[in-house]
N, C-alpha and C positions, 0 to 999 in steps of 0.2 A: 225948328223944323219938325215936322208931323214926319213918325215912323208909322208908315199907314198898313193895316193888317187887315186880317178876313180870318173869321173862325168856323168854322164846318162843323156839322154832326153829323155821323157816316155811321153806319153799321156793321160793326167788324169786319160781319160775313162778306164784307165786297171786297176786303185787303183779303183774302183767301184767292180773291181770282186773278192777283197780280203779283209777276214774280220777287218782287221789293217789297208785299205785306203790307205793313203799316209807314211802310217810306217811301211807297209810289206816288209820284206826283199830284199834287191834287183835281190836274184835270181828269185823273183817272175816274175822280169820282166826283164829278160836277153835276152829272145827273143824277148820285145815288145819294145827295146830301139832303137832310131834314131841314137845310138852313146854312143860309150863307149873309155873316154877317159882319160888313164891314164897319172896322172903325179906323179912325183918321189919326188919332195919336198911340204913342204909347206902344208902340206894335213886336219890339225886341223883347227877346226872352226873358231878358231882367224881371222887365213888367206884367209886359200880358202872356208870356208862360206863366209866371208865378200867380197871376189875378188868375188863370182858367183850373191852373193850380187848387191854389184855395177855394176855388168853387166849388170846384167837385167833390172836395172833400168836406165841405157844406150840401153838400147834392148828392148822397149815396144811389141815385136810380140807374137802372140800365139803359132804360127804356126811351129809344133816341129821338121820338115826337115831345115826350115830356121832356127829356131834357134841353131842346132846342126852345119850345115855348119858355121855359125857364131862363135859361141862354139871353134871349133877346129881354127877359122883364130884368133880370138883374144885370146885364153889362150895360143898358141902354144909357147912353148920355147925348147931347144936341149934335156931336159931328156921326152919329152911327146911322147906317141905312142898311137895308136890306135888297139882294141882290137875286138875279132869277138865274146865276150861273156865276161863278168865281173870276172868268176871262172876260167878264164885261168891266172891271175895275182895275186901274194901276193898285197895286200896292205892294207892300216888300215881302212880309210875311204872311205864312197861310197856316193857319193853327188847326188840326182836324183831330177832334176827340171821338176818338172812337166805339163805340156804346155796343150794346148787344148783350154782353157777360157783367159780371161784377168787379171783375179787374180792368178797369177802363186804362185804355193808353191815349197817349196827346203826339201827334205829330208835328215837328213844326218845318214848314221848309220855304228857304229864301227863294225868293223867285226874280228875285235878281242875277241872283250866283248860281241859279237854277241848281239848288243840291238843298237834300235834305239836312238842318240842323241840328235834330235831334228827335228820337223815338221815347219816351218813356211815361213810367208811371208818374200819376200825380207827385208823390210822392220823394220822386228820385230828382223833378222839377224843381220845387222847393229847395232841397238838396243841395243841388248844382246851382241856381241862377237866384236863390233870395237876396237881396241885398240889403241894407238897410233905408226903407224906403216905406213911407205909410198906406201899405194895402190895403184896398178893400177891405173891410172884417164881415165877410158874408157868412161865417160862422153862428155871430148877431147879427142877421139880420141885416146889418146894411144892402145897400145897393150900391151902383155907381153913380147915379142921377137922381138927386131927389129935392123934389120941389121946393122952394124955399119956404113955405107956409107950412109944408109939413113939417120939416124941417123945427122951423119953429114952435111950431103946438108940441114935437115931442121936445123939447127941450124943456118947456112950458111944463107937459108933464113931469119932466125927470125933477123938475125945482119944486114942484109943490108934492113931491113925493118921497123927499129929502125930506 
């Protein structure tokens, strides 16, 4: 069964005009998101906190356009789509990182149980919810979706560079 999520890029300064900050619901900021981007499995903190996790700690920018274009090149796989507003989609979990400064935080809140799961740094993410489990390595470069023929020509290279 698909734990179906949606990840946001928001710009701090909009958690400043709600009394909950970085743990107000995410319709609060359905119009002030650079991107709303849902995917269909994987949506619990285990995973895709710790994949938006390691992202960004592969992505030091602030800057919440670049990070959103980024966003959708490296999370993209065949069940993700892109959304003109967060309440146009069922799904459980709403991931919103929050951009603006250099100490980037990550929201995540069940919209089922409608309550916030958790506010933190990348960081503290990791932390609490890594399990043992093969991530992403956006560190290198990977992505989440990559064409099978790319795929192949680097491997192609890695062997005749051995």
């Amino acid at each position: 069964m698909a734990t179906r999520n949606l990840t946001m890029v928001v710009d701090r300064k909009h958690a400043e005009d709600h009394e909950l900050g970085f743990a107000a619901p995410p319709s609060f900021f359905s119009d002030k998101s650079y991107v709303n981007m849902y995917l269909h499995h994987d949506g619990y903190p285990e995973w895709q906190g710790v994949e938006i996790a390691n992202w960004l700690h592969a992505n030091p920018t602030s800057d919440g356009s670049r990070l959103a274009a980024k966003l959708v090149h490296d999370m993209y796989y065949d069940s993700c789509y892109l959304y003109q507003s967060p309440e146009r989609i069922d799904h459980q979990y709403t991931y919103i990182i929050f951009s603006g400064k250099q100490d980037r935080w990550v929201s995540c809140y069940d919209n089922y149980d409608s309550r916030n799961v958790f506010v933190l740094k990348p960081e503290k993410i990791i932390s609490k919810y890594m399990k043992d489990m093969e991530y992403t390595d956006f560190a290198n470069g990977e992505i989440r979706y990559e064409d099978t023929q790319i795929s192949a020509a680097r491997k192609l290279i890695d062997l005749l560079q051995s």
